[in-house]
N, C-alpha and C positions, 0 to 999 in steps of 0.2 A: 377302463380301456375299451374303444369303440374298435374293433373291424371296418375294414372298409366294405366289406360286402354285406354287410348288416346296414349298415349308412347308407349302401347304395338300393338295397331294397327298402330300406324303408320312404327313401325319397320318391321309389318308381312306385310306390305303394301308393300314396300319397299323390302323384302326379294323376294317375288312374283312376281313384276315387271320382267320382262325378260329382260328387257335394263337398269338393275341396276347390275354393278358389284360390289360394295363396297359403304358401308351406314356409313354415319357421323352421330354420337350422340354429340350435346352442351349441353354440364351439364352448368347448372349455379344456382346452388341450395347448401343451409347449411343442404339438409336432411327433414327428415320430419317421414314419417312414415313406420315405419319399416319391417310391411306385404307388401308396396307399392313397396318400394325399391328393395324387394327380389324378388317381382314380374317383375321389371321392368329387375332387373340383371338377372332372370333364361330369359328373353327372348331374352336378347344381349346374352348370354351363349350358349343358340340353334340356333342361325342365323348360316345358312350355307353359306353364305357370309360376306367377312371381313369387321370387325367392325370398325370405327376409331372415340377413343371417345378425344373430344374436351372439356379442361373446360375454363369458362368465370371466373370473379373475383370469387368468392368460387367456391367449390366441396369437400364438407367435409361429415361427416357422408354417411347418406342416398345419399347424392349426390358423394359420391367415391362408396359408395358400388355397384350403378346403373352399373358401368362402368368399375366394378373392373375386369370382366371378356373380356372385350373389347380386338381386337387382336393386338391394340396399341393406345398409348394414350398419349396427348399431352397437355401440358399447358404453361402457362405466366410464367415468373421468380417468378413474384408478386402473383400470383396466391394462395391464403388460401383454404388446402387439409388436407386431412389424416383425423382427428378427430373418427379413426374406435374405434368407443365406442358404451356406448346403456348407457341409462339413464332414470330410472323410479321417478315419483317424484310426489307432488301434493302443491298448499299453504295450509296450512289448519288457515283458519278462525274465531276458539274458542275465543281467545283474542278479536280480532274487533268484535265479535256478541256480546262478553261483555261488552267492551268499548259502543256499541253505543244501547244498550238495545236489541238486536236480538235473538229472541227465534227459528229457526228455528227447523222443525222438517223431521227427515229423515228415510224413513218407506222402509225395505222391508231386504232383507237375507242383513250377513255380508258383503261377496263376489262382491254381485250385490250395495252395497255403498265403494267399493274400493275408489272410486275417486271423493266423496265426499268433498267439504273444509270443511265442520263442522264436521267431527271429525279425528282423527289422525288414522296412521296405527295402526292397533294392531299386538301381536307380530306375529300371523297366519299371517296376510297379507302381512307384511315386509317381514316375510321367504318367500315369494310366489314369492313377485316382487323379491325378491334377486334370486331366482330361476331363474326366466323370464330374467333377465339382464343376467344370465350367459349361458344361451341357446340363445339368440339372438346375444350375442357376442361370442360365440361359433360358430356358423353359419356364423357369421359375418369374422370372420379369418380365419374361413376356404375357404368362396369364395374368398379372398384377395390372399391367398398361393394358392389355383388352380390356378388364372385367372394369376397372377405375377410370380408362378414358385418359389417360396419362400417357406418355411419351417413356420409350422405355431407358432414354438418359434418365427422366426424373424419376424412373422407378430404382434406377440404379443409384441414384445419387442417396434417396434414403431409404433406401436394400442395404447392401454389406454385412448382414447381421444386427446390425442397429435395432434397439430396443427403445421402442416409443410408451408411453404411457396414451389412453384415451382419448383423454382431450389432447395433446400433443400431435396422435392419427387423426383426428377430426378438423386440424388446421392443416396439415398435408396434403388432405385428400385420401387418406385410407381408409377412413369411417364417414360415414352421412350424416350419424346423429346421436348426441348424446342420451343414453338414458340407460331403462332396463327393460326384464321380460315385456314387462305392459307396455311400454312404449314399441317393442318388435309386433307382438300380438294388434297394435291398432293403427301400424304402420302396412303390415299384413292385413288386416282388413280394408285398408286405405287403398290399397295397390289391386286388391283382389274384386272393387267394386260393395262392397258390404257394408252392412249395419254396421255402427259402434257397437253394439250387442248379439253382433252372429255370434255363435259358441266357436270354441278351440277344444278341437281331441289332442291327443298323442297317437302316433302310427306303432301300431305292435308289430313287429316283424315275422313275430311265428305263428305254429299254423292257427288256421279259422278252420271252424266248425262248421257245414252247414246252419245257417241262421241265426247265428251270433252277428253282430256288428263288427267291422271293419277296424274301428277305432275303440281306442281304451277310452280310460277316464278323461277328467276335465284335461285340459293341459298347465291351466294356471297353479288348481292344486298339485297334479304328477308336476310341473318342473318347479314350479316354486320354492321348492327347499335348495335345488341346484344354482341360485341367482344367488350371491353371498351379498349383496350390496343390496342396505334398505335405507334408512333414517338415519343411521348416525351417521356421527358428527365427525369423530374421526376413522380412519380405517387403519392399520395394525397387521402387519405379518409378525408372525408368531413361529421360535424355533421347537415347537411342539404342538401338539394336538390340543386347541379350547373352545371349549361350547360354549357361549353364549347367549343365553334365555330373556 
C-alpha cells in the first residue's frame, strides 16, 4: 500500500535532485481512493521533468488515473488498465441484524451516518453520492483527455469502468508503448537527454543524514522483483499464492 504523501515526496524529491533528469513512476495498483489519486496525479502533472510511468500486473482506476498525466507511459501486453470509473456503494446489514437478533443503534445527523451498514441510502443521500460519482468521474476524464490528448467524448466512451488489457490500451491511446521496467528506464533516459548507460537510483523518502546520498540502491535491482513479467511463454493468474523460480 503506497500513501499518497509518500508518492508525493518522493516525486518532489526526485524533481529537486539536480542529477536527476527524468523520473520513473511503477504503478501497480487497482485504485484506491480517490482524493489520493488526484493528489498523486496533480503532482506527476506539475513535474518539470519528464515523467515515465511504468505499470506492473494492474493499473486500473485510481492506479490509471495517478499516471494519466505522465509524459509517457508503458505497460505489459497482459497488463489489467482502464477501469476510469468512480463507484460509491455500502453493504447494508438490516437483514443479518434481523436474522441474528441485532439491535444496533445509530446516533447522530443523517449525512454524518451516510456510511452506515444498518441502514439503507435514503433518497437525499443516493441523490448526493449520485452527485459525487458524476464530479469525480467528471474530473476523472478530464485529467485522462489532458494528459492523453484525447477528446473527452473519447475518453468517456472507453471510461465507464471498462477494463482493457495492455495491448488493448496501447491501440486506444492509453499506453505509448509496450514493454517493461527496462524499456520505462531507457524511454526515461530517452526523454531526459542521456546515455543508454546513465545509472537509475530509487528515491528514499525518509530521513537523510548529513552526507549520505540522496538515492538508494540501483533501481533495476530494488524494482526488479516488483515487474512480474519476464520470458515466458505463457502468463497464469492463480487463486493462491506461487513462486516460481
Amino acid at each position: 500500500m503506497s500513501g499518497s504523501e509518500t508518492v508525493v515526496a518522493a516525486l518532489r524529491k526526485a524533481e529537486r535532485d539536480e542529477h536527476t533528469k527524468a523520473i520513473v513512476l511503477f504503478v501497480d495498483s487497482p485504485g484506491g481512493s480517490a482524493l489520493a489519486s488526484d493528489v498523486v496525479g496533480r503532482a506527476v502533472a506539475r513535474c518539470t521533468k519528464p515523467v515515465v510511468a511504468v505499470m506492473g500486473e494492474v493499473a486500473g482506476s485510481g492506479g490509471y488515473y495517478v499516471l494519466a498525466q505522465a509524459d509517457h507511459v508503458v505497460a505489459d501486453p497482459y497488463t489489467l488498465t482502464g477501469s476510469i470509473g468512480v463507484v460509491v456503494g455500502k453493504p447494508v446489514l438490516t437483514q443479518f441484524d434481523d436474522r441474528h437478533g441485532l439491535n444496533p443503534e445509530t446516533v447522530g445527523r443523517d449525512r454524518a451516518l451516510f456510511e452506515s451498514p444498518h441502514r439503507p441510502f435514503s433518497d437525499d443521500e443516493r441523490a448526493w453520492a449520485e452527485k459525487m460519482m458524476d464530479e469525480v468521474y467528471g474530473r476523472f476524464v478530464a485529467r485522462v483527455a489532458t494528459g492523453r490528448g484525447l477528446s473527452r467524448e473519447r475518453v468517456d466512451e472507453i471510461g465507464r469502468g471498462r477494463i482493457w488489457s495492455g495491448q488493448d490500451a496501447r491501440e486506444i491511446g492509453l499506453v505509448d508503448e509496450l514493454g517493461d521496467l527496462e524499456a520505462g528506464l531507457a524511454a526515461a533516459r530517452r526523454l531526459g537527454g542521456l546515455p543508454d548507460d546513465a545509472p537509475a537510483r530509487t528515491v528514499s523518502t525518509g530521513p537523510n543524514l548529513p552526507g549520505l546520498p540522496t538515492f538508494g540502491k540501483d533501481a533495476a535491482g530494488a524494482l526488479g522483483g516488483l515487474w512480474p513479467f519476464g520470458s515466458e511463454k505463457v502468463l497464469t493468474w492463480f487463486d493462491r499464492a506461487v513462486t516460481i523460480r
